[in-house]
C-alpha positions as CSV (number, residue, x, y, z in Angstrom):
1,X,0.0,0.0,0.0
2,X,1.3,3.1,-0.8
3,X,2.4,5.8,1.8
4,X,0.7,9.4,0.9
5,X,3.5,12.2,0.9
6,X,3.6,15.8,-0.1
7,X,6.2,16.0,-3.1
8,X,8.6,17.8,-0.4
9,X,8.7,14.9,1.7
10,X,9.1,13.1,-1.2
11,X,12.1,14.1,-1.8
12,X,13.0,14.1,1.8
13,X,12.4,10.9,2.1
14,X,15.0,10.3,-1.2
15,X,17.5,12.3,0.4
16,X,17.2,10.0,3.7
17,X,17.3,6.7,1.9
18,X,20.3,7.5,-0.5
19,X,22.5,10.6,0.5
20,X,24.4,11.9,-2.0
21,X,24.3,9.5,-4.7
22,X,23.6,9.3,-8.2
23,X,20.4,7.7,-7.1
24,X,19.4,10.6,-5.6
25,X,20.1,13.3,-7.8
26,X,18.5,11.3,-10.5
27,X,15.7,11.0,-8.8
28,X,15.3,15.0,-7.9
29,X,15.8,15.2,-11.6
30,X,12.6,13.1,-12.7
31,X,10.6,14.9,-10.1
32,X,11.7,18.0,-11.1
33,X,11.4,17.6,-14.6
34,X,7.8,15.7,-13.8
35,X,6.6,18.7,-12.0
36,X,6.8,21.0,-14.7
37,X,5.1,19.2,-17.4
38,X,1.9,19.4,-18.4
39,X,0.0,16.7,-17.0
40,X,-0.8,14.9,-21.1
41,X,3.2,14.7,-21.0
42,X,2.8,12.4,-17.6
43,X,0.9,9.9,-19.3
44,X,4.0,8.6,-21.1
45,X,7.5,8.4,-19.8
46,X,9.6,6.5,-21.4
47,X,13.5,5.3,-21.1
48,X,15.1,7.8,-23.4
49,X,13.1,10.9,-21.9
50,X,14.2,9.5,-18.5
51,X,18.1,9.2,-20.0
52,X,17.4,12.3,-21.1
53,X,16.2,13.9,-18.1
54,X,19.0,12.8,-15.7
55,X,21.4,13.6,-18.0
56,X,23.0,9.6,-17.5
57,X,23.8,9.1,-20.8
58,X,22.1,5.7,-21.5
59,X,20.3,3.4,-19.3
60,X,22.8,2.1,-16.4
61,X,22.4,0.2,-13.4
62,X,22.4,3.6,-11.3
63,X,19.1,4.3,-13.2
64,X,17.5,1.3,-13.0
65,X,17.6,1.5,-9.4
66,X,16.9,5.0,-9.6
67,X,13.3,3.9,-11.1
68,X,12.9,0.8,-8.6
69,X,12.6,3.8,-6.2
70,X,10.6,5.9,-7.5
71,X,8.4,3.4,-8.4
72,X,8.5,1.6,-5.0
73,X,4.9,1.8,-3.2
74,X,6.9,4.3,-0.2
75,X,7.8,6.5,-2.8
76,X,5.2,6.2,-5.3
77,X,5.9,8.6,-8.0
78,X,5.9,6.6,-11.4
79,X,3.9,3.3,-12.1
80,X,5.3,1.4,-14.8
81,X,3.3,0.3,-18.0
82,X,4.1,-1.3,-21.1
83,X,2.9,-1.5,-24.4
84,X,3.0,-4.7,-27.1
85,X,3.9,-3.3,-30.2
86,X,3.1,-5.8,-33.1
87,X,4.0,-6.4,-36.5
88,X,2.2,-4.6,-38.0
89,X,2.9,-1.5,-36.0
90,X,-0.3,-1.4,-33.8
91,X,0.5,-0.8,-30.3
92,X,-1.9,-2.3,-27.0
93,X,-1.6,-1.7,-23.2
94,X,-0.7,-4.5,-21.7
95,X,-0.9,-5.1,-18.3
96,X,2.0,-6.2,-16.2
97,X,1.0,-9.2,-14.4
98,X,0.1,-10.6,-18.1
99,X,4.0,-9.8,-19.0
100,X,4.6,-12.1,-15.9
101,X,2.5,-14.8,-16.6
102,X,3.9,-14.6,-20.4
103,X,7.3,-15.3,-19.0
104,X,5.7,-18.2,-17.1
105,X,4.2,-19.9,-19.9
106,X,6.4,-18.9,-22.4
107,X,4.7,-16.5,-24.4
108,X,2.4,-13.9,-24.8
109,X,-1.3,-14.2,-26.4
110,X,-1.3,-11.5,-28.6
111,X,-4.3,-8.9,-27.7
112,X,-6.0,-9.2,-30.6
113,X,-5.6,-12.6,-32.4
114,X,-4.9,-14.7,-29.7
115,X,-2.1,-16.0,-31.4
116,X,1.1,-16.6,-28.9
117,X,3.5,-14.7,-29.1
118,X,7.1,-16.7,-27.7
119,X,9.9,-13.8,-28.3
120,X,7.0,-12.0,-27.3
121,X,9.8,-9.6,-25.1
122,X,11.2,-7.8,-28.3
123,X,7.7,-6.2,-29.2
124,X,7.1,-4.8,-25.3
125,X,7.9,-1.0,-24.8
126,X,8.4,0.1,-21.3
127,X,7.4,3.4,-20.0
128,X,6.1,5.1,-16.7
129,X,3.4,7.6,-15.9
130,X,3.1,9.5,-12.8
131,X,1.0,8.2,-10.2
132,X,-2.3,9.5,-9.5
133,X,-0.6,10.8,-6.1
134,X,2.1,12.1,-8.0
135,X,-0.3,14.5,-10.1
136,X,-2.8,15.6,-7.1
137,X,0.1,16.4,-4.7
138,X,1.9,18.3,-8.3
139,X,-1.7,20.3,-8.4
140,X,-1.7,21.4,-4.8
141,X,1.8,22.6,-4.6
């Protein structure tokens, strides 16, 4: 369940967990960045405007645990999606306990067809959007 903060304490909170890391200043980076867009701009966050953002460079281990936190239900400022981009270029939500259950079984039924998808992982595209929380407490500050 996720802990309701004030995006100050948000980043307090950060600063607590991780000191002065890259971790940290990545993270003030995303929020930052996240709390000057417009809200449409929320609504898809993907990889390369996140490498962009933190100015890393490309996507490194320091970033990926970067996300984990703000992701993580304490800190609960991006939710991660994904979306199944098929051959013939048509893109779906899909939801992530079906990308678990595909790496169970082995493949992926594809949203429309049915059809199983095996190297179903080369037509997922990751990306976040900022939590519900994220964009009420973003609205009252």
């Amino acid at each position: 369940m996720a802990i309701i903060m004030s995006i100050k304490d948000i980043k307090r909170e950060i600063l607590k967990g991780w000191g002065r890391t890259s971790i940290l200043r990545q993270s003030i980076r995303i929020i930052n960045f996240m709390s000057h867009a417009k809200t449409q701009e929320l609504r898809m966050i993907t990889f390369p405007d996140i490498v962009k953002v933190t100015k890393s460079g490309d996507i490194t281990s320091d970033l990926l645990a970067t996300i984990a936190v703000l992701t993580s239900d304490k800190i609960n400022v991006l939710e991660s999606r994904a979306l199944f981009h098929d051959d013939d270029g048509d893109e779906y939500e899909i939801q992530n306990i079906d990308i678990e259950k595909a790496r169970e079984n082995g493949g992926l039924p594809h949203p429309i067809s049915g059809v199983i998808v095996e190297d179903f992982d080369q037509y997922i595209i990751p990306y976040f959007e900022a939590s519900s929380h994220f964009i009420k407490e973003n609205k009252s500050a």
